[in-house]
N, C-alpha and C positions, 0 to 999 in steps of 0.2 A: 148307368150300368150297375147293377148289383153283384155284390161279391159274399161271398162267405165269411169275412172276417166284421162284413156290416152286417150283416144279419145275424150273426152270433153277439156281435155286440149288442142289437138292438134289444133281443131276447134276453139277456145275461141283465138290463136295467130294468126289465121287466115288462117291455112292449108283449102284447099275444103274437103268438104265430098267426100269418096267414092261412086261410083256410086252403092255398094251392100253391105250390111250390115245381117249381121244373128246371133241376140241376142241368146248366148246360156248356158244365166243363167237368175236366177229371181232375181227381184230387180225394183218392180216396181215405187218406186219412183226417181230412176237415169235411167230407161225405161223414164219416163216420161219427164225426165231433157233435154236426148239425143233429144230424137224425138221433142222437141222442140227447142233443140237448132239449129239443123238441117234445122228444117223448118223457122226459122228469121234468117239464118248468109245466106243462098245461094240464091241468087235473090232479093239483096236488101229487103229481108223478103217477097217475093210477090209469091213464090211459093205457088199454091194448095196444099193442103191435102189431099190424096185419101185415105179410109181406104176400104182394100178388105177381106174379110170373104170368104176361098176356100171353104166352106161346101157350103154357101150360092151363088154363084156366079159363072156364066157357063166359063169354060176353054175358049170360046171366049173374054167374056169381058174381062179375066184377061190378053190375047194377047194385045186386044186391047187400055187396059190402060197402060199396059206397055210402049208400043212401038210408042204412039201415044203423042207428046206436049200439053201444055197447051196456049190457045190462048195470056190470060192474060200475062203469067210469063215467055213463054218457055218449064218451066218444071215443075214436079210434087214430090211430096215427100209420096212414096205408100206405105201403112204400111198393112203387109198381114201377116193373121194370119188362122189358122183352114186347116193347113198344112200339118198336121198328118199322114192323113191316104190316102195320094195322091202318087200314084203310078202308075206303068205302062206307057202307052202312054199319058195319061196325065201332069203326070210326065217330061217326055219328052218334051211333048210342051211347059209346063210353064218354060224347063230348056232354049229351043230353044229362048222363049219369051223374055227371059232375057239375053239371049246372044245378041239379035236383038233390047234392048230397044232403047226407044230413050235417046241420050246422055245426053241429060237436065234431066233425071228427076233421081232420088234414091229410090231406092227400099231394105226394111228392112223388113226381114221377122222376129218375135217375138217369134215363139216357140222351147225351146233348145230342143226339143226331138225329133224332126224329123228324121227318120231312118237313117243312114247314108251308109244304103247297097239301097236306092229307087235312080234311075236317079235323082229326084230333090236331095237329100241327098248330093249325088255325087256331084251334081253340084255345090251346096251351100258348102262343106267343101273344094273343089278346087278353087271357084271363091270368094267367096263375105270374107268380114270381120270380123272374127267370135269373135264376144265378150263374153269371157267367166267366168267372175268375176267382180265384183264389182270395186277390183283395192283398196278398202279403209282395212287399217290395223284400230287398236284399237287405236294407235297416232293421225291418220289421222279424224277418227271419232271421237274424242274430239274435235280436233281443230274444226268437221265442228258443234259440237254442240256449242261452243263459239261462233263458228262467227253467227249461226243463234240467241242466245240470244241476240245477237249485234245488231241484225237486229229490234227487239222487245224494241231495247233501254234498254237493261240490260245486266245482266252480271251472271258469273255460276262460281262458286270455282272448281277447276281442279279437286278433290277429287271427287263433286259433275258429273262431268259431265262425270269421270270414269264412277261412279254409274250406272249414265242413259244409258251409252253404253253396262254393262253389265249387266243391267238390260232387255233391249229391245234386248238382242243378236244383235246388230246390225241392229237390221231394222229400216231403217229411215222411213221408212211409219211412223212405232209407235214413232219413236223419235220424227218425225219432230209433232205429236200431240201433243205429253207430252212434247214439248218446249212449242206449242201456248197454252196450260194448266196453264204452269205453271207461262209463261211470265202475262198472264194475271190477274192470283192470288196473283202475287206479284206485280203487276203493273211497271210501268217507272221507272226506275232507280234503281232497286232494285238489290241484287244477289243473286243467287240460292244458298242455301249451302248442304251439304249435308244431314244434318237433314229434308229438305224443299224437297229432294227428297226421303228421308226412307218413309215419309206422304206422298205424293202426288203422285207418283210411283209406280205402283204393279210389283212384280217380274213378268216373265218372266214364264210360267207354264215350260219350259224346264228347265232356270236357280234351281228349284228344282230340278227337276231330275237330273239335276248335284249333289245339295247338297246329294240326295239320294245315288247316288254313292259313293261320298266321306266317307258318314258314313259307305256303306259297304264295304268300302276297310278297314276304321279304324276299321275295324269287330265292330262296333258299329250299330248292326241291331234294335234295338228299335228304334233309335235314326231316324233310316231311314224309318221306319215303321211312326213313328208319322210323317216324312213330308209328308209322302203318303197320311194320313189322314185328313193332312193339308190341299191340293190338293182338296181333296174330299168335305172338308167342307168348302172352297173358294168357291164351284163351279162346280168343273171338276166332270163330271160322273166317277165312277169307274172302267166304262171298259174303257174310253179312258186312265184316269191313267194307265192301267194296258196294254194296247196298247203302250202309249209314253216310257213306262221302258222298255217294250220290243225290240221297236225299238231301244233305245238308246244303250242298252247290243250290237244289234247286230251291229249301228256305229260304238262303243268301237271297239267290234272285229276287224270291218273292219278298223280302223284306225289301230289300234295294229300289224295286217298282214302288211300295206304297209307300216308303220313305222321301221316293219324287214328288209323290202327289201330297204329300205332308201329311201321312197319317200319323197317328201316336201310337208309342209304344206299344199300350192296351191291345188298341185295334189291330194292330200287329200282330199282339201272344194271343188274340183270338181268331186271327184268321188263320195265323200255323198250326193253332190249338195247341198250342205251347206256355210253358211257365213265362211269365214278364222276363225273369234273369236268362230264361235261354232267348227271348226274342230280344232284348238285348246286346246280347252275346252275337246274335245272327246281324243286327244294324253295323258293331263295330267293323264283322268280319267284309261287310256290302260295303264299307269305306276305304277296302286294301283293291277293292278290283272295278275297273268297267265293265258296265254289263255285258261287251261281245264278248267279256273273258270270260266271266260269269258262264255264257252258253255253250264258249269254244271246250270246258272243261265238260261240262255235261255231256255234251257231243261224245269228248274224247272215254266218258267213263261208261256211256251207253254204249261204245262199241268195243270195248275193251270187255262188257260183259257177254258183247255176240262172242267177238275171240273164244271166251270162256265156254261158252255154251256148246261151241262148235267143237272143241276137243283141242285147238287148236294152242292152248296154251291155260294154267293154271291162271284164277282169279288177281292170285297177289302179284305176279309177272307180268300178265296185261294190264293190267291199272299202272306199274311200275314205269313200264313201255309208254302208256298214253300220255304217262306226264312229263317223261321227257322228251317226247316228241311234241310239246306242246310248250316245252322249255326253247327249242331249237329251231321253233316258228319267232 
């Protein structure tokens, strides 16, 4: 399985890029690392940038940039996206097209959901490079939050820089904000401690819904109720709270099934399409319950959102309701 943090490595000692690359997870800030690094390491940095939009953009021109140099550089580095719903004889040509490119240039297609039963589908999981994870554990993503305080001229207590990884699930988008946040409010030479991130840090709307599970596996549902309420008076509407529990139960499950049959981790945060640290996080929570419980909750949140829909009763009250009548069985 390839990941982004090996293929940047590989490039960064000075391997060539692939002539076909097809991102097939999210992570737009190491999206954005690649594709740059891509376009300054091959051609002495002098490669074009093409970026193609398939919704927007006739099946000829996308032949024609494929297949066709750049006067400048030689070659092109074509980033196409709006892939989706391309199929048929279209399909075909832009697979022909890229069998046909020209040698100089790379071509990265950016969206992981592309069918893999369409001719291009076909194409793209036989021929090009499929990146399908980040590549970064919870070790790895400390270290890169040190080294980017380092960058900032400061410094972060390990404790602290746990914090902000499991506070941000992993997304360096948000990470790499709440570094230049924080570098900034503590100025040059300062270090983060952890108290400097409990202030300055907001959790994660999922990281509670972690905590919510946890209280109701400790059968401690009040406990999980007031963070729900929490949720709500941060912010969060209470039918998406009562959306995110839902989906999360049925994560849980589906971790909990492939965890019987011994899948790994990976195969896990790839079939939730999730970070490793959240499907992690999802294995623990599938170790506090059995799986009828597992479905009796789903049950109880899927009708709690008829309640809701019917007029019958606000979101955050019937989710309230379903759990303690689920407490009381």
């Amino acid at each position: 399985m390839n990941t982004f943090t090996d293929e940047l490595r590989k490039i960064r000692k000075g391997e060539q890029p692939k002539p076909l690359y097809w991102i097939c997870c999210s992570n737009p800030y190491l999206e954005r690392e690649f594709l740059e690094l891509i376009a300054s390491s091959v051609g002495s940095g002098s490669m074009s940038k093409v970026v193609i939009d398939l919704t927007e953009t006739e099946i000829n021109d996308f032949v024609f940039a494929v297949t066709s140099g750049s006067l400048l550089s030689g070659g092109k580095v074509i980033i196409v996206s709006g892939a989706l719903k391309i199929k048929g004889d279209d399909g075909k040509r832009i697979a022909d097209a890229i069998t046909n490119a020209n040698p100089a240039n790379i071509i990265i297609f950016t969206e992981p959901d592309i069918p893999k039963t369409t001719s291009l589908g076909k194409h793209l999981a036989s021929k090009a490079v499929q990146i399908a994870e980040s590549g970064l554990n919870e070790k790895m993503l400390s270290a890169w939050v040190k080294k980017k305080f380092q960058e900032k001229n400061c410094q972060v207590a390990d404790d602290a820089s746990s914090m902000m990884v499991e506070r941000s699930m992993g997304d360096l988008v948000a990470l790499s904000g709440e570094i230049e946040k924080i570098a900034s409010w503590l100025g040059e030479g300062a270090t983060a401690t952890r108290k400097d991130i409990e202030q300055l840090v907001p959790e994660n709307p999922e990281i509670i819904v972690f905590q919510v599970f946890d209280a109701l596996g400790a059968k401690q549902t009040s406990k999980g109720i007031k963070l729900l309420h929490g949720l709500v008076r941060n912010g969060e509407p209470a039918e998406r709270v009562m959306a995110m529990l839902y989906n999360h139960f049925m994560r849980v499950l589906v971790a909990k099934e492939m965890s019987s049959q011994r899948a790994t981790e990976k195969q896990i945060a790839e079939r939730l399409k999730c970070h490793p640290f959240a499907a992690k996080k999802a294995l623990e929570s599938a170790m506090q319950f059995k799986k009828d419980e597992l479905v009796s909750y789903l049950s109880a949140i899927a009708n709690a959102d008829v309640v809701t829909k019917t007029g019958v009763a606000d979101s955050l009250s019937a989710v309230e309701s379903a759990l303690f009548q689920l407490v009381g069985n």
